[in-house]
GUVOLO-955314 format. One record per atom (N, C-alpha, C): x, z, y negated; residue in one letter. Coordinates in steps of 0.1 Angstrom, whole numbers, plus 5000, padded with zeros to 4 digits. Each point is the difference from the previous one (the first is absolute). Example, Ala and Ser with C-alpha at 12.3 -4.5 7.8 and 13.67 -1.06 7.14 Angstrom:
BEGIN
<node x="5132" z="5078" y="5057" aa="A"/>
<node x="4991" z="5000" y="4988" aa="A"/>
<node x="5009" z="5000" y="4988" aa="A"/>
<node x="4996" z="4993" y="4989" aa="S"/>
<node x="5009" z="5000" y="4989" aa="S"/>
<node x="4992" z="5008" y="4989" aa="S"/>
end
This chain:
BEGIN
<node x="1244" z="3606" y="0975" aa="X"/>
<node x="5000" z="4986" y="5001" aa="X"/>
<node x="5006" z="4996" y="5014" aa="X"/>
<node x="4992" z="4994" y="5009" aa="X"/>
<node x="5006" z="4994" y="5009" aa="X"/>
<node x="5008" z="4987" y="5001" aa="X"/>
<node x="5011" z="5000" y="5008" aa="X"/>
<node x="5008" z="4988" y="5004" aa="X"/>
<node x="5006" z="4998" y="5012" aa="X"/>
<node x="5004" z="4990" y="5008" aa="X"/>
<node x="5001" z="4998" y="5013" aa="X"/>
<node x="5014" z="4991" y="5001" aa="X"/>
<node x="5009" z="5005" y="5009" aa="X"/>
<node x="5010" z="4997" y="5002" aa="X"/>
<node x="5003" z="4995" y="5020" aa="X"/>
<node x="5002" z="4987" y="5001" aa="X"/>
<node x="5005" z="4992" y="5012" aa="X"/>
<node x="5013" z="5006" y="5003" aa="X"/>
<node x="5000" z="5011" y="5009" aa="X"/>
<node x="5011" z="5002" y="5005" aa="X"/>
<node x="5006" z="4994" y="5013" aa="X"/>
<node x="5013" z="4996" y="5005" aa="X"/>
<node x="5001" z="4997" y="5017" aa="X"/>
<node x="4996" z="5010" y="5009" aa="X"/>
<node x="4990" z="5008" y="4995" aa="X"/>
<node x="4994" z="5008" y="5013" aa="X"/>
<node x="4985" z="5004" y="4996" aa="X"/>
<node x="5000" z="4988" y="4994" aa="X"/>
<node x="4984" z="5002" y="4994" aa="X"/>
<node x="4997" z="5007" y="4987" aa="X"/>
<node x="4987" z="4991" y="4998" aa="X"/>
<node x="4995" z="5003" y="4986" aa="X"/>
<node x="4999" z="5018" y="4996" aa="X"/>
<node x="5003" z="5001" y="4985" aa="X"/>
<node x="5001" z="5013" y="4997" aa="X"/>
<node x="4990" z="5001" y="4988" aa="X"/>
<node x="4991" z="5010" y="4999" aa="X"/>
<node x="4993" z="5002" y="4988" aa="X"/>
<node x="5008" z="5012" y="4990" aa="X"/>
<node x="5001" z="4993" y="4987" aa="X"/>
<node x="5004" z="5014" y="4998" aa="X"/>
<node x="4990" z="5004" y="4988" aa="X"/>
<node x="5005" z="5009" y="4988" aa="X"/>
<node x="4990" z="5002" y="4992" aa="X"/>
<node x="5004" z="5008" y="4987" aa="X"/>
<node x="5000" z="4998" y="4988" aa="X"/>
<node x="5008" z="5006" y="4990" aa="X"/>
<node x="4988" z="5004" y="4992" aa="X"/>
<node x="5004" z="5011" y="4988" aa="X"/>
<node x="4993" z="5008" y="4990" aa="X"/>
<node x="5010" z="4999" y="4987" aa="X"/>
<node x="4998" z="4993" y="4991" aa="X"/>
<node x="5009" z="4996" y="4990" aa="X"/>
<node x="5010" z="4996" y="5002" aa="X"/>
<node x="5016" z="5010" y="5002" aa="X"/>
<node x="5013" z="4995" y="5003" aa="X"/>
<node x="4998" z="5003" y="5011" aa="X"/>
<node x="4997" z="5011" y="5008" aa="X"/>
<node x="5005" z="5000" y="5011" aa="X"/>
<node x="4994" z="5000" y="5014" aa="X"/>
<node x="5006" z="4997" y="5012" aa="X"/>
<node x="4994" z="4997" y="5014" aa="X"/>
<node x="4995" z="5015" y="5004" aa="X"/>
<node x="4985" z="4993" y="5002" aa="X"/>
<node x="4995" z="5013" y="5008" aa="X"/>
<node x="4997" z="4999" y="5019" aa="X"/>
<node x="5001" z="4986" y="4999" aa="X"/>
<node x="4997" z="4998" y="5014" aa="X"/>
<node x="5006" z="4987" y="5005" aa="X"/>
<node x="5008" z="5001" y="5017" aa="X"/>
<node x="5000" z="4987" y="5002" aa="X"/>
<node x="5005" z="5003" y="5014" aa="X"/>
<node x="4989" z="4991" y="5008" aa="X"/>
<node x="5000" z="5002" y="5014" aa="X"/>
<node x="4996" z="4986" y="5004" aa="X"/>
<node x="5003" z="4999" y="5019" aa="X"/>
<node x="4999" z="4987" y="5004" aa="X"/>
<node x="4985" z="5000" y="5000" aa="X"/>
<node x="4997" z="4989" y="5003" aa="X"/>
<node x="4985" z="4994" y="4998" aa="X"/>
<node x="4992" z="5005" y="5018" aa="X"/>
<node x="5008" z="5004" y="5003" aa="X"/>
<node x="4999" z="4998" y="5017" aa="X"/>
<node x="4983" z="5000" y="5007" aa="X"/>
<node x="4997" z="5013" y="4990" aa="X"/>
<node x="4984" z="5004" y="5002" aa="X"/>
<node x="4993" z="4992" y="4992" aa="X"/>
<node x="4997" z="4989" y="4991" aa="X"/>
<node x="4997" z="4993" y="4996" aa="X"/>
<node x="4989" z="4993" y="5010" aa="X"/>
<node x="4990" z="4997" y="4995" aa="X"/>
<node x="4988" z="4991" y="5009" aa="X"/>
<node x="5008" z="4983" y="5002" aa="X"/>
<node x="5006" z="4994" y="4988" aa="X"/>
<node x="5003" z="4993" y="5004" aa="X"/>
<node x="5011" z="4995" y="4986" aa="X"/>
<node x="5011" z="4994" y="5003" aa="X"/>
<node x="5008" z="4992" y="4991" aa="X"/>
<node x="4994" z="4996" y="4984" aa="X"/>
<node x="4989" z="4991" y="5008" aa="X"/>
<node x="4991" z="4991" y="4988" aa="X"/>
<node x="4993" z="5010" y="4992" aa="X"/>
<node x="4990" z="5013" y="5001" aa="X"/>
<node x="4994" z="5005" y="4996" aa="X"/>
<node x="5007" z="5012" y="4988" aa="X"/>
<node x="5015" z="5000" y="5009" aa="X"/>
<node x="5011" z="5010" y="4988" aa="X"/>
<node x="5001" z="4991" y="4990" aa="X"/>
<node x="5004" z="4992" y="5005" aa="X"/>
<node x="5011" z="4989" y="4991" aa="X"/>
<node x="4985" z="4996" y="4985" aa="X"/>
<node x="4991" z="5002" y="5006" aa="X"/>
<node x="4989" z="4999" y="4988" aa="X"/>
<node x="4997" z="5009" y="4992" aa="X"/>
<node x="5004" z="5016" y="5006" aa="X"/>
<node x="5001" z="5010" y="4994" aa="X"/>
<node x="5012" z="5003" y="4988" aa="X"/>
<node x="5012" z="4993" y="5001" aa="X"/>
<node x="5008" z="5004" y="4992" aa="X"/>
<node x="5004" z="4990" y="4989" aa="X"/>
<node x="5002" z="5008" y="4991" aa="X"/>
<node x="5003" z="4992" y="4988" aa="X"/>
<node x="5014" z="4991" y="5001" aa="X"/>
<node x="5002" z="4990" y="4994" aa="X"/>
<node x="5017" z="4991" y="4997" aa="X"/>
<node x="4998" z="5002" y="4984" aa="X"/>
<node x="5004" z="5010" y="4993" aa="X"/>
<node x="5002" z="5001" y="4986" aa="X"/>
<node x="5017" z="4995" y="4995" aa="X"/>
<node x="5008" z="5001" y="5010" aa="X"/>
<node x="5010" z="4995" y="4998" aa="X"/>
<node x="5004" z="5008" y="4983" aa="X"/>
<node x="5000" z="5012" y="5003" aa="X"/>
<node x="5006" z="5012" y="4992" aa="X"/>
<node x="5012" z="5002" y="5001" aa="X"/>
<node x="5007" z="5007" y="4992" aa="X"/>
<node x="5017" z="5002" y="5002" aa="X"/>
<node x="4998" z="5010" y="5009" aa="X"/>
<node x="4994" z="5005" y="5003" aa="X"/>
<node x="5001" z="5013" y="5008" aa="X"/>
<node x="5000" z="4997" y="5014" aa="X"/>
<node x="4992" z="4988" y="5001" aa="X"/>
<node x="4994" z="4999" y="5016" aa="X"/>
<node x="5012" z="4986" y="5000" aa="X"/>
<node x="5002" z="4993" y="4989" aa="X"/>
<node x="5016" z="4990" y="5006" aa="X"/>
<node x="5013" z="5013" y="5001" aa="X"/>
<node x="5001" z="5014" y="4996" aa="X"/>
<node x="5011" z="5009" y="5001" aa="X"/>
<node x="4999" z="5005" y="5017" aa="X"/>
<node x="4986" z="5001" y="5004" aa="X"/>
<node x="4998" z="5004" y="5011" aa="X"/>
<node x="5002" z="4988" y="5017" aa="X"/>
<node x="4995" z="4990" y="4993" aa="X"/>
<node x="5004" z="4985" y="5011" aa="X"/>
<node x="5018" z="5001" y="4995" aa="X"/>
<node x="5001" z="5001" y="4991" aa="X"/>
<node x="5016" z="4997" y="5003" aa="X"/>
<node x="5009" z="5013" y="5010" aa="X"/>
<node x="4995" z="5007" y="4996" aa="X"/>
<node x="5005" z="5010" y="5008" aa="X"/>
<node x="4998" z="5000" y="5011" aa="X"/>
<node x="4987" z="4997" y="5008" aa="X"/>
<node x="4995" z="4999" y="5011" aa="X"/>
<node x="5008" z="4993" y="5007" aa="X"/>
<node x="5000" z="4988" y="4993" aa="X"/>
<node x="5010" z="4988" y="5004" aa="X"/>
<node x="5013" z="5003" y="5002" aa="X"/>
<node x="5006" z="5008" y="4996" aa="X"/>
<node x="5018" z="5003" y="5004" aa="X"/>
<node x="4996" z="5005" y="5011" aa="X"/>
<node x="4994" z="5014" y="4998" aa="X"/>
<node x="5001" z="5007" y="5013" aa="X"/>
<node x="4994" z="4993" y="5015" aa="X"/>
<node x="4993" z="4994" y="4999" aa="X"/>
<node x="4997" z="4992" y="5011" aa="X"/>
<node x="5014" z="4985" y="5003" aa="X"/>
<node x="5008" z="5001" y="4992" aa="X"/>
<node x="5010" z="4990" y="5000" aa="X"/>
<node x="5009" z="5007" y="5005" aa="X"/>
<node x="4998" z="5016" y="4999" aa="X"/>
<node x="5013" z="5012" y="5005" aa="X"/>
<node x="5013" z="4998" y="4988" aa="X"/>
<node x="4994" z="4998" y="4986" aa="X"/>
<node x="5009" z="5002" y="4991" aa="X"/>
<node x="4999" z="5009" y="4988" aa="X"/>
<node x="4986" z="5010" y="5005" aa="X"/>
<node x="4997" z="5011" y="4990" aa="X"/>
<node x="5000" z="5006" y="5012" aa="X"/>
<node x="5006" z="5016" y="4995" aa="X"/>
<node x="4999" z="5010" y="5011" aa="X"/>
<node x="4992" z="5014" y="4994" aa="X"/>
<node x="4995" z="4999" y="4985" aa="X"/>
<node x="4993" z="5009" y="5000" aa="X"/>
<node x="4992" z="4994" y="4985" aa="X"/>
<node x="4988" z="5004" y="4996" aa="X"/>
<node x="4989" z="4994" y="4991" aa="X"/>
<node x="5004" z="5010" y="4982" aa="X"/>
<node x="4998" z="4993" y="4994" aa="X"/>
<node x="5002" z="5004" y="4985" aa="X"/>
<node x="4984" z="4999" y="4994" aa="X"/>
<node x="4989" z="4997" y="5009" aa="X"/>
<node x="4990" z="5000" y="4994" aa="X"/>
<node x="4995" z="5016" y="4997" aa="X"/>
<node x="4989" z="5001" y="4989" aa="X"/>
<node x="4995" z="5007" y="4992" aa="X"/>
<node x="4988" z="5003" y="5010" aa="X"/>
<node x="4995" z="5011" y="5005" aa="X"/>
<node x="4992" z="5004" y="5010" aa="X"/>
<node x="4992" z="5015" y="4997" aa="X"/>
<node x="4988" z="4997" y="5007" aa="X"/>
<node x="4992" z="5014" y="4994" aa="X"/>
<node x="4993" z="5007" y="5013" aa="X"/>
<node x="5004" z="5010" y="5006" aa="X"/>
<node x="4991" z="5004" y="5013" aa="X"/>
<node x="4993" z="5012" y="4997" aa="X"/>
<node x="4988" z="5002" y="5001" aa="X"/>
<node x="4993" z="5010" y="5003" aa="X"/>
<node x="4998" z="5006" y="5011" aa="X"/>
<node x="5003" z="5018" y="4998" aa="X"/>
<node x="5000" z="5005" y="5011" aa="X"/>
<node x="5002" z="5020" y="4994" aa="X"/>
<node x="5002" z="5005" y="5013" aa="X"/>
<node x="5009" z="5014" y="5002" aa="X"/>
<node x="5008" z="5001" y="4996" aa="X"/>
<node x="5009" z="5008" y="4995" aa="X"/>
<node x="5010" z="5003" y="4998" aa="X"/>
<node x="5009" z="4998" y="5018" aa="X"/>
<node x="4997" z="5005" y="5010" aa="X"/>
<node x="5003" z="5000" y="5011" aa="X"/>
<node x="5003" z="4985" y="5003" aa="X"/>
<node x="4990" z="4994" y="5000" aa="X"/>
<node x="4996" z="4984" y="4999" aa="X"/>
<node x="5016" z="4991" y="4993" aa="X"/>
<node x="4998" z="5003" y="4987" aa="X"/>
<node x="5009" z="4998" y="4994" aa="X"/>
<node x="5014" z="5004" y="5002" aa="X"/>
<node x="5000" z="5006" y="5005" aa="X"/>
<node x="5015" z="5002" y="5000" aa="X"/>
<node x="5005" z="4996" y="5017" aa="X"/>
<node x="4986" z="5000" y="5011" aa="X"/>
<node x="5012" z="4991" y="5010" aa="X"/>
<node x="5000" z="4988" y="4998" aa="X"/>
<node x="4988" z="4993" y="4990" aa="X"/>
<node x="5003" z="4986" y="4998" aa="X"/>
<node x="5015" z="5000" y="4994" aa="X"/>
<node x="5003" z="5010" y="4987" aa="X"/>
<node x="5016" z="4996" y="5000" aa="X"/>
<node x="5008" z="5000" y="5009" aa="X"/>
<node x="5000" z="5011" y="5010" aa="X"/>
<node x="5011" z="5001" y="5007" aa="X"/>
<node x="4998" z="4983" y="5009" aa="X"/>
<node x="4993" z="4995" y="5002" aa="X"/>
<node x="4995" z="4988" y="5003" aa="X"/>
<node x="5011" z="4988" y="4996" aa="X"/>
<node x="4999" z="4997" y="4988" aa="X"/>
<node x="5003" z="4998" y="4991" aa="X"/>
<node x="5014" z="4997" y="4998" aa="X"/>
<node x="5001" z="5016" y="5005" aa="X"/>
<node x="5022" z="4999" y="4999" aa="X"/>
<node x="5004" z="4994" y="5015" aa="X"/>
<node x="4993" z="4994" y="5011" aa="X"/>
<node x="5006" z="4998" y="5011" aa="X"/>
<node x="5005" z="4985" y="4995" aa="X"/>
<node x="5015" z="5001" y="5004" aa="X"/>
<node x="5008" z="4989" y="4997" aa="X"/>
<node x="4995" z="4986" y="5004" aa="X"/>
<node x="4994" z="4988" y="4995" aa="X"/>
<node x="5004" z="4984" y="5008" aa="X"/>
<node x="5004" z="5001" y="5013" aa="X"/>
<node x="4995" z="4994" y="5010" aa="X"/>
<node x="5002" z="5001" y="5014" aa="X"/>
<node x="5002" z="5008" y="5008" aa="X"/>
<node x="4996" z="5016" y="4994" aa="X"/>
<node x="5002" z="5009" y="5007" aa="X"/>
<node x="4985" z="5005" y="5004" aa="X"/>
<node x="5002" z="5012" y="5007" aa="X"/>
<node x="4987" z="5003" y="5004" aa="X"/>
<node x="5001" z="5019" y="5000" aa="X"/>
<node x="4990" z="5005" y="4999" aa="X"/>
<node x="4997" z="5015" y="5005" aa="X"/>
<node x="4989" z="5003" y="5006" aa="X"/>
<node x="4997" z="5011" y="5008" aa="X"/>
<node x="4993" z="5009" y="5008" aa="X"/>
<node x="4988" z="5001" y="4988" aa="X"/>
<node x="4991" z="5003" y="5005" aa="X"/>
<node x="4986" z="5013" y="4994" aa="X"/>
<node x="5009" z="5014" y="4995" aa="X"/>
<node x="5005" z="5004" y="5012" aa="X"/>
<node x="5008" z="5012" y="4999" aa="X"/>
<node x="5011" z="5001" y="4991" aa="X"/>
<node x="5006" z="4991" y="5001" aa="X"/>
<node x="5012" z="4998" y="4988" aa="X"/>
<node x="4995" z="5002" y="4988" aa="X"/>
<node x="4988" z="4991" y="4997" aa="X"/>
<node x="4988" z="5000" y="4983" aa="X"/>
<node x="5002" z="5015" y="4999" aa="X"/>
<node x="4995" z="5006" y="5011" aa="X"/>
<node x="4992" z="5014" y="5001" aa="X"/>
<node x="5011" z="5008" y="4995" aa="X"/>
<node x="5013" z="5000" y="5007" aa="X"/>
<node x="5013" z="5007" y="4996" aa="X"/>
<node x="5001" z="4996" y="4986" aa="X"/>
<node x="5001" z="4989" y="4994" aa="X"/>
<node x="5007" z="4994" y="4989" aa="X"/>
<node x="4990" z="5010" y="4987" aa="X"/>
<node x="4985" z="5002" y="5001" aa="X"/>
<node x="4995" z="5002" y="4992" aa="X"/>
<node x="4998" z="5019" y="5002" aa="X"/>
<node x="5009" z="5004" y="5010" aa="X"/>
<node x="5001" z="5016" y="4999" aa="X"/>
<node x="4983" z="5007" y="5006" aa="X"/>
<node x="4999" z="4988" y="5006" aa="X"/>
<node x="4981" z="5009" y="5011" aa="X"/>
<node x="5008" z="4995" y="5015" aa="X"/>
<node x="5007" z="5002" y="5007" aa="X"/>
<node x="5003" z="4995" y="5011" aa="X"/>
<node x="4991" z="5005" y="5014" aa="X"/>
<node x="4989" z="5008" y="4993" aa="X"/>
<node x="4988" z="5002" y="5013" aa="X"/>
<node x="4985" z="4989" y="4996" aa="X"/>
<node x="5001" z="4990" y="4988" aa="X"/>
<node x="4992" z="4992" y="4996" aa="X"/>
<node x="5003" z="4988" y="5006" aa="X"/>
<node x="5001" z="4993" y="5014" aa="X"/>
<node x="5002" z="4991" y="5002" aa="X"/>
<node x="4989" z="4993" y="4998" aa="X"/>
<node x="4993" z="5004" y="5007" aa="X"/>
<node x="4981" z="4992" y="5000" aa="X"/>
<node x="4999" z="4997" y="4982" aa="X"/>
<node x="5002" z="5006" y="4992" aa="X"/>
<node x="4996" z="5001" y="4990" aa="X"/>
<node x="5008" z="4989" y="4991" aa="X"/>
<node x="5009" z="4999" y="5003" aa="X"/>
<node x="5009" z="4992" y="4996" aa="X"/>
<node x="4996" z="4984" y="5003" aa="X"/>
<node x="4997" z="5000" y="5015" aa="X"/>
<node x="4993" z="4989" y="5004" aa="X"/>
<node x="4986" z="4996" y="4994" aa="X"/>
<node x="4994" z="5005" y="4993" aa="X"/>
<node x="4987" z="5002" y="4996" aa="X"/>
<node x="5002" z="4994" y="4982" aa="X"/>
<node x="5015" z="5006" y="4994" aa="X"/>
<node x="4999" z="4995" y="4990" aa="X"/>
<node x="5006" z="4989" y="4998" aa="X"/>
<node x="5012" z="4993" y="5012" aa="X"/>
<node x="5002" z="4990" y="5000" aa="X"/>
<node x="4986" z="4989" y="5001" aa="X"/>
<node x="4992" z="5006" y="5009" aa="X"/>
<node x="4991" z="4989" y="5001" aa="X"/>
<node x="4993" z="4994" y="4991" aa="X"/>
<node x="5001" z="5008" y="4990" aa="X"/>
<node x="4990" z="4999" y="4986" aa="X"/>
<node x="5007" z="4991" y="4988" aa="X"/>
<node x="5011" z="4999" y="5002" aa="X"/>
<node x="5010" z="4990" y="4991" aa="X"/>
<node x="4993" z="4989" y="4999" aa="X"/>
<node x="4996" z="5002" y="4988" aa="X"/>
<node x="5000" z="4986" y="4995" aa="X"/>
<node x="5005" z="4985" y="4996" aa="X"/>
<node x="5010" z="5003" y="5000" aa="X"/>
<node x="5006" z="4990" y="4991" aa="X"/>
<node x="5013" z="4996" y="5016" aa="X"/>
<node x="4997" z="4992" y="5007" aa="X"/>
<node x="5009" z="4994" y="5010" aa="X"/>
<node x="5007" z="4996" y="4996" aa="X"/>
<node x="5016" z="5002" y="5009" aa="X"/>
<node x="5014" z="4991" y="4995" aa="X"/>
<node x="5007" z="5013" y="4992" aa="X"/>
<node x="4992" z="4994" y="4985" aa="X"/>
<node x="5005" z="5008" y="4989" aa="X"/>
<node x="4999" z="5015" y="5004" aa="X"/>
<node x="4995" z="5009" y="5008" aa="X"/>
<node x="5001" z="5017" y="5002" aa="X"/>
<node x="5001" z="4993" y="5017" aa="X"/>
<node x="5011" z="4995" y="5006" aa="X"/>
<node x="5006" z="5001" y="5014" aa="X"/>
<node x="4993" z="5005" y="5011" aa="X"/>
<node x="4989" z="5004" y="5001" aa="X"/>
<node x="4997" z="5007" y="5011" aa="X"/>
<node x="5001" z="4992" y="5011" aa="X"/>
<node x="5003" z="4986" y="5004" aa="X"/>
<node x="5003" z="4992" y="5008" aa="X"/>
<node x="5014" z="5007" y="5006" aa="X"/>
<node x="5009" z="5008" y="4995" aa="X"/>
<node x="5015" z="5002" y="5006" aa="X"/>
<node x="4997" z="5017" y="5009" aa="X"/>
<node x="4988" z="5004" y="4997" aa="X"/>
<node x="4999" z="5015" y="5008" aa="X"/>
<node x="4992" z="4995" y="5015" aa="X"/>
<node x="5011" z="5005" y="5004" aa="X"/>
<node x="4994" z="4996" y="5018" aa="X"/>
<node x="5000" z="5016" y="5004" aa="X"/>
<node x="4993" z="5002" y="5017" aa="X"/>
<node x="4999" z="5012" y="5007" aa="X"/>
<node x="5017" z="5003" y="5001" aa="X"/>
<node x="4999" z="5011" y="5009" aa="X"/>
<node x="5015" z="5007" y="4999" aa="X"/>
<node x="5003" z="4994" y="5014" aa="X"/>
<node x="4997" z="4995" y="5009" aa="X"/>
<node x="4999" z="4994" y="5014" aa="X"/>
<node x="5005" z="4986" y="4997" aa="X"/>
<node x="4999" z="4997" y="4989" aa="X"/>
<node x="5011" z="4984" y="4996" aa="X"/>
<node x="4987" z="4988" y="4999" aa="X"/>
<node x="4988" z="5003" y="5002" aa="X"/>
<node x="4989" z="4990" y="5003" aa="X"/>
<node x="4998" z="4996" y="4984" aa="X"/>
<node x="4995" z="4990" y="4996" aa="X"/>
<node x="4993" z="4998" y="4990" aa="X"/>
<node x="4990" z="5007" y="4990" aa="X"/>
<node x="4989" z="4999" y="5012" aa="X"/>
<node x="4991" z="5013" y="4996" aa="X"/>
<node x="4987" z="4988" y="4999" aa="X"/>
<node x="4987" z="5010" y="4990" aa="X"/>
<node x="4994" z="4993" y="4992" aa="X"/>
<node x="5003" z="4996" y="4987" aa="X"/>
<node x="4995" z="4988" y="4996" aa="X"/>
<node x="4998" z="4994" y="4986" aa="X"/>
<node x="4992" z="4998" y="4995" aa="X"/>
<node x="4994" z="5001" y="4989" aa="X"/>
<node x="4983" z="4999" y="4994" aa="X"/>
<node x="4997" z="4985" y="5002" aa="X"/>
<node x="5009" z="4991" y="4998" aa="X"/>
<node x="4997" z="4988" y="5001" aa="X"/>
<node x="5004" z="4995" y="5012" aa="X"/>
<node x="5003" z="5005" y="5010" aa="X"/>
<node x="5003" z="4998" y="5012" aa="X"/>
<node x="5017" z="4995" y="5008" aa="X"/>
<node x="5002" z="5005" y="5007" aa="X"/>
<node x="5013" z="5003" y="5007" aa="X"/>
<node x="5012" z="4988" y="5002" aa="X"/>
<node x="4989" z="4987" y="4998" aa="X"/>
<node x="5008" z="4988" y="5004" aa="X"/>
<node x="5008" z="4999" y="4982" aa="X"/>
<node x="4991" z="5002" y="4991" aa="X"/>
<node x="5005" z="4999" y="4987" aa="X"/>
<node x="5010" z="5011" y="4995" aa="X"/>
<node x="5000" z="5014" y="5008" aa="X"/>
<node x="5010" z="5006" y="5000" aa="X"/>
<node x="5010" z="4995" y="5007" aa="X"/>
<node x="5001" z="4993" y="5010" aa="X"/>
<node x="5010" z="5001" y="5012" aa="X"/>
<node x="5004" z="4988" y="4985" aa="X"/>
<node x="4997" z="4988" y="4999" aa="X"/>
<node x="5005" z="4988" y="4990" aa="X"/>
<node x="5009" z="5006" y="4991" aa="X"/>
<node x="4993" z="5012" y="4992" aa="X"/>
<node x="5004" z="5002" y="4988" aa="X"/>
<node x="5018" z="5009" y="5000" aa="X"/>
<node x="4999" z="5007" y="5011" aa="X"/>
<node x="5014" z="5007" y="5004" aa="X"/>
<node x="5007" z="4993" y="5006" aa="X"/>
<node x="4999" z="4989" y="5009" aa="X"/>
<node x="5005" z="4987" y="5006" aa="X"/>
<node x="5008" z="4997" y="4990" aa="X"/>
<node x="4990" z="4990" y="4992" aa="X"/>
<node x="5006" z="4996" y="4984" aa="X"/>
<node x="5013" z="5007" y="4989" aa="X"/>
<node x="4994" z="5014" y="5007" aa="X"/>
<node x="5009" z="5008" y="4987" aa="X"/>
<node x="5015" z="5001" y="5008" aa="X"/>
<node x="4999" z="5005" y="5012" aa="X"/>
<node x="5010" z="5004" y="5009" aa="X"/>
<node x="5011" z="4985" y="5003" aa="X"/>
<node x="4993" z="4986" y="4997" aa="X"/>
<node x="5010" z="4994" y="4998" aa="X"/>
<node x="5003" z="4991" y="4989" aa="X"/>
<node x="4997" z="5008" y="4992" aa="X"/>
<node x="5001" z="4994" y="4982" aa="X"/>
<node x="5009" z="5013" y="4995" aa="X"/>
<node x="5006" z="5011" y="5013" aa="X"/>
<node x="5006" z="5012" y="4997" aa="X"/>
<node x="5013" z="4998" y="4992" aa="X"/>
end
């Protein structure tokens, strides 16, 4: 079931499977506002008011990490840097390489990068806080300016 969330850095689609979030990214690639906004459902379920509320702190910088119920498919590999993901503190940030150390493959940087990319579920699995080891940003699936916002945000809601 889809549902769509107004965030201050733009609209977010996300997407659930009974209880829990399987998907939720910015709209960015979207044809257009109007044509999402027609694709998603307002069921106004407890699940998707548990997930606007939450959204809602953390964009207020008064939730620093998500209690939602979440389902990712993937690798085992996959899976487990999205944890190490995961554990990077509220307004902090790490390296590719750091992931790479943290998950015991420290010659997998590319690879690491590869399964961040595939995260589904934005915000809620952090891959916005993993920048290059050069201190740059990097890339972001939904693009750089919404990464730069999103660590902005966090770094002074620290």
């Amino acid at each position: 079931m889809l549902f769509c969330y107004n965030s201050p850095l733009g609209l977010m689609k996300g997407e659930r499977d009974e209880d829990y979030l399987i998907g939720l990214r910015f709209a960015t690639q979207e044809l257009s506002t109007s044509s999402l906004l027609q694709n998603c459902f307002d069921d106004e379920e407890e699940f998707e008011e548990v997930i606007t509320e939450q959204l809602n702190l953390y964009f207020l910088g008064k939730l620093k990490s998500f209690s939602l119920k979440f389902k990712l498919n993937g690798t085992e590999f996959q899976k487990d840097v999205w944890a190490a993901v995961s554990s990077i503190p509220y307004g902090e940030t790490r390296s590719y390489s750091e992931i790479a150390n943290m998950i015991k493959k420290p010659l997998a940087v590319r690879a690491v990068a590869s399964a961040i990319a595939q995260n589904k579920i934005a915000i809620v699995i952090p891959c916005h806080r993993v920048i290059r080891s050069d201190g740059e940003i990097g890339e972001y699936a939904w693009g750089s300016e919404i990464k730069k916002g999103l660590l902005v945000m966090e770094r002074s809601n620290k």
